[in-house]
N, C-alpha and C positions, 0 to 999 in steps of 0.2 A: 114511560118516562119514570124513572126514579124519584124515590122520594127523597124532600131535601133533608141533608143531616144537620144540619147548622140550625137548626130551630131553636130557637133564646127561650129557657124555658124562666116558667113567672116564681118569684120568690111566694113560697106557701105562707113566709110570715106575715111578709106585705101583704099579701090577697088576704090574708084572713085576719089581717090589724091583730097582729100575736107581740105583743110588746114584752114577753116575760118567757124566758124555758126556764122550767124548773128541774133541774136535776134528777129529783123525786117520781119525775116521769119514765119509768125503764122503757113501756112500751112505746112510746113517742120519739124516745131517742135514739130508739134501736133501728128506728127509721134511717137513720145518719151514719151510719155502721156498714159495714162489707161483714161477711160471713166469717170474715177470718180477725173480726175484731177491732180494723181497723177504722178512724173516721174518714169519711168518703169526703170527695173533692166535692168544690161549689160546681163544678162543670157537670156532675155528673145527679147533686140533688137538684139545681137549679136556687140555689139560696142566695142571696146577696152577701155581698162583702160581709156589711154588718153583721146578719143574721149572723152569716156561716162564723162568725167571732164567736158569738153568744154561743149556739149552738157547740163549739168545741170547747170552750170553756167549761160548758153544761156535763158533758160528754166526761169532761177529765175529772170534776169534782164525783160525778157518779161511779168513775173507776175509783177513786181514792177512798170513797164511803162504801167501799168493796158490794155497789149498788149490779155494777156493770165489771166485765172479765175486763185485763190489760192483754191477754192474747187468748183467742181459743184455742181449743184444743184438736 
């Protein structure tokens, strides 16, 4: 029997009472990223609505403070 795909996966922020992304974070944020630079969908980290706000917001002030690339190469 196959396994199910539809599995609801848990938000990391909520599991781990994470009330704050800090920008300043490259390696934490890089988590939220595809290889080609992009920010990855909530379907595919499992973050909630919320988070996944925070989280892209975080994402885009890190690209603006030339912290993080706007496309790789």
């Amino acid at each position: 029997m196959p396994a199910p795909t539809n599995i609801k996966k848990v938000c990391l922020f909520c599991a781990e009472k994470i009330s704050f992304v800090d920008y300043k974070d490259i390696q934490f944020l890089r988590r939220f990223m595809s290889p080609h630079a992009k920010i990855m969908s909530s379907n595919k980290t499992g973050t909630c609505a919320k988070h996944q706000r925070t989280v892209s917001q975080a994402l885009k002030r890190a690209r603006h403070m030339a912290l993080l690339p706007f496309v790789a190469a």
